[in-house]
Every structure is written in structure tokens, then in C-alpha cells.
N, C-alpha and C positions, 0 to 999 in steps of 0.2 A: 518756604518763606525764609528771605533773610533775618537773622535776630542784628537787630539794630540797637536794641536796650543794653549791649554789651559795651555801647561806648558813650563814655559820658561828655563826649564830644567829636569834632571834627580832629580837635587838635589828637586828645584820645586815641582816636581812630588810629591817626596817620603813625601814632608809636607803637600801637601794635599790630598794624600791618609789616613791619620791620622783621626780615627774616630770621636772623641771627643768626644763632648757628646750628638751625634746627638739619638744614642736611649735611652739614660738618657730624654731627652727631649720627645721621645712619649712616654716613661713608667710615666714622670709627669700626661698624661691624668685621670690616677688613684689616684696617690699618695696622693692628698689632701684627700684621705675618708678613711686616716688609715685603723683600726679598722671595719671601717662599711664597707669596700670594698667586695662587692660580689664577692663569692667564686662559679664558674660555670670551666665546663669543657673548655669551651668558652676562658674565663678571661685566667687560668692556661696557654691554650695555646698559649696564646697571648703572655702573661709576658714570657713564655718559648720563644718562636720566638725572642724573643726581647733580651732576653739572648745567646742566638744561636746564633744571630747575632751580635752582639758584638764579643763576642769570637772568630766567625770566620773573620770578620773584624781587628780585633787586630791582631790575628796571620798571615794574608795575610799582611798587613802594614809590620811587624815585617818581615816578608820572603823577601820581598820584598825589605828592606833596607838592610837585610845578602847575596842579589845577591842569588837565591837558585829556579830558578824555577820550582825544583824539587820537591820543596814543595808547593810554588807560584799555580800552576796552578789547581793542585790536592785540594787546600785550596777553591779557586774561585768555582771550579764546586759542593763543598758542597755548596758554597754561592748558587750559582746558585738554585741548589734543593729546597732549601730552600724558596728561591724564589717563585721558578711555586710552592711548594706545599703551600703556603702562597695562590697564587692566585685561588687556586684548593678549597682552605678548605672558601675563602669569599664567593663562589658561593654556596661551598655546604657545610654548618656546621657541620652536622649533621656527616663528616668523621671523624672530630674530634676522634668520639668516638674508630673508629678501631685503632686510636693512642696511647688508652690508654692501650693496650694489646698487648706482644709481637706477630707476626705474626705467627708462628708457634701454641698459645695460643688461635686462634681465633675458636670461630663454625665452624666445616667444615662445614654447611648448610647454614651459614648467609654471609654475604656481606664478600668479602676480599679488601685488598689492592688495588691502582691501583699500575702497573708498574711504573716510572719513564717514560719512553717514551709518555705512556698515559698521565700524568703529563704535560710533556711538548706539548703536542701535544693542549692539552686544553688551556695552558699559552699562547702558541705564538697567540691566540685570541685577547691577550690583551697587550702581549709587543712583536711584531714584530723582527722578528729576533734570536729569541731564538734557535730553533732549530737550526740553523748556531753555533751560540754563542757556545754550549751544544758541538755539534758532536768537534768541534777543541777542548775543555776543556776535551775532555772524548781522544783523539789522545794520550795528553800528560797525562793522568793521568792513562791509559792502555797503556802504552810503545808503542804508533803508532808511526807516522810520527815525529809528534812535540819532543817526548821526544826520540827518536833515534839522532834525528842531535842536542838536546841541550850541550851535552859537544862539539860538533864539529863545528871549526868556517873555513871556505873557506876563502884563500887570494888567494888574484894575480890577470891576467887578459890575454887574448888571447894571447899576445905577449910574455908576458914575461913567462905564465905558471902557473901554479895553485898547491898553497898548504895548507896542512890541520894542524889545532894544536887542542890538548885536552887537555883537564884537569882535573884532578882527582875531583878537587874540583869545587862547583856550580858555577855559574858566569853567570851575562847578557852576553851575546857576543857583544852587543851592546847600548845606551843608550836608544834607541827605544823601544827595548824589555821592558826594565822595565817600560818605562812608557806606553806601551801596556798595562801592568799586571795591572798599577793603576787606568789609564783609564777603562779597564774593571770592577775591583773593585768597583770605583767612581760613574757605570752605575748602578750595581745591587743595590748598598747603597741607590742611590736615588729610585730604583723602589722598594726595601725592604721598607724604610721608608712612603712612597706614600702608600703602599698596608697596612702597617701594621696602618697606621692612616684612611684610609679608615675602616680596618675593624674594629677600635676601637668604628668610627662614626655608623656601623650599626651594630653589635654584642656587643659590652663591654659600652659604656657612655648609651646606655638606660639601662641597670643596674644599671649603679651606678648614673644615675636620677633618676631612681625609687628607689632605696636604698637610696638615700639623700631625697628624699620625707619623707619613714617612717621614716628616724633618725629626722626630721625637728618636724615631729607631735608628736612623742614620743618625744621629748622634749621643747612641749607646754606645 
């Protein structure tokens, strides 16, 4: 369940949806070794994730405050991917490598991609509810359920009778919805930043300890 008690409003919301400079802060994990930073398929992919996510953080923020969950939601379920594949490649490194060739480019004899589905199937191991999360992000971002009624807002009530309004243009239909979108945002941000510092601790900083090692003795 999302926690919605966290914002003491839409406006609320929309301020602390705002990334800042939470993966500037795990990319410092490296920053101090300039020059001497180890160049691994590993590392690339890491600083890459951490760029990815950013981008797509700023631009769900950004959706998010234009009322647009046309964009909103389709934005999150990249975060999401992102995500389970983030938690797919700390178990197993070695995927990396089919990342660095288009899919189509790969050995038809050697290892392929997993699905997406596969992905998440793996993830929800370790962050609980994904699958859920996933299938409603994927309703609206493949014209299902969610994104059929988002231009269409229901009033009225037994009595009195019931009517519909649209509109051309995007819009929450309500203040909940949008801080749905931030709330969800706010969830993956903290399990992107959690996973991408885990794997820094067991993939990328014993690199660049051992890489600070040899720069220390070369320059005795």
C-alpha cells in the first residue's frame, strides 16, 4: 500500500517528488579517483543506471507537476524496469555483458536476454509487490483499464444521477492521483538508490580499493 499520509498536500507532494541530488550523491562513491577510476563493464554500467535514473526521475517530477499522466505513468514503469533489471544484473554480473550488444546483434548460440516478465519475476524476491506495481503501470502505459477512464472524470450520486466530463487536455482528476504518481516515484527512488549502493559496495569500491592501492604505491 502506498503511504499517502506523507504529504500534506498535492503541492507537498510535487516538492518532494524532486530528485535533487540523491544519485549525484551515490555517483560521489567514485568521484574522488578522477583519473585512476577503473574502467570495467561493471563500473560503465553502474554510472549508466545512475544516469537513467536521474533522467527518468526528473522527467516523472516534471509530468507530474504538468498534471499529464499520460506521460506520468509510462515514465514510472521505465523506472520500474529499471529497477528489477538493476536487481537482476547485482545477482548476476556477468548479464551485463549481453547489454553491451544490440539484441538482434547477439550469437544466436549464446545466452540471450531475459524477458522483462522474467525480470520481474526474479525482483519481486526482493522487493515485494512488484509484480502488482508492474501489471497496473503496464494497464496505463498499453491503453488498458487506467488509461481509458484517465481523460474521464464520473460525478453525481444515486439520487441525483450520474455524469461524465473530458478533456482534451491531461489532468489529475483528482489530488490523490497525483500524489499516487509521487508516492510511487518516491518508492522506486528509494529501492533504485538502496540497490544501486549495494552494488557499488560489492561490484565497483573493490575496484577502485584496489585501484587506489596501485595509484598509493606508484606514487611511493
Amino acid at each position: 500500500m502506498l503511504d499517502l499520509m506523507q504529504f500534506e498536500s498535492l503541492e507537498d507532494a510535487l516538492t518532494k517528488v524532486e530528485p535533487g541530488h540523491r544519485y549525484l550523491e551515490v555517483g560521489r562513491l567514485l568521484m574522488p579517483l578522477g583519473e585512476g577510476m577503473p574502467i570495467t563493464v561493471l563500473t560503465m554500467f553502474w554510472f549508466s543506471m545512475i544516469s537513467r535514473s536521474e533522467g527518468l526521475h526528473r522527467a516523472i517530477a516534471r509530468e507530474i507537476r504538468e498534471s499529464n499522466p499520460h506521460a506520468v505513468f509510462p515514465l514510472i514503469r521505465a523506472f520500474a524496469e529499471a529497477v528489477v533489471l538493476l536487481i537482476y544484473v547485482l545477482d548476476h554480473p556477468t548479464y551485463v555483458e549481453l547489454l553491451t550488444t544490440r539484441a538482434l546483434e547477439l550469437p544466436k548460440d549464446g545466452p540471450k536476454r531475459k524477458s522483462m516478465q522474467a525480470l520481474i519475476h526474479y525482483a519481486s524476491k526482493h522487493a515485494a509487490g512488484m509484480k502488482v506495481v508492474y501489471a497496473e503501470l503496464s494497464e496505463a502505459t498499453h491503453f488498458g483499464a487506467v488509461a481509458m477512464w484517465a481523460s474521464h472524470e464520473l460525478k453525481g450520486d444515486d439520487e441525483s444521477g450520474y455524469s461524465t466530463s473530458w478533456t482534451s487536455y491531461p489532468r489529475w482528476r483528482s489530488d490523490n492521483e497525483g500524489m499516487t504518481a509521487c508516492a510511487q516515484t518516491l518508492e522506486l527512488a528509494e529501492a533504485m538508490e538502496h540497490f544501486l549502493r549495494v552494488f557499488a559496495e560489492r561490484w565497483v569500491l573493490p575496484l577502485r580499493d584496489a585501484a587506489a592501492q596501485v595509484t598509493g604505491l606508484a606514487s611511493v
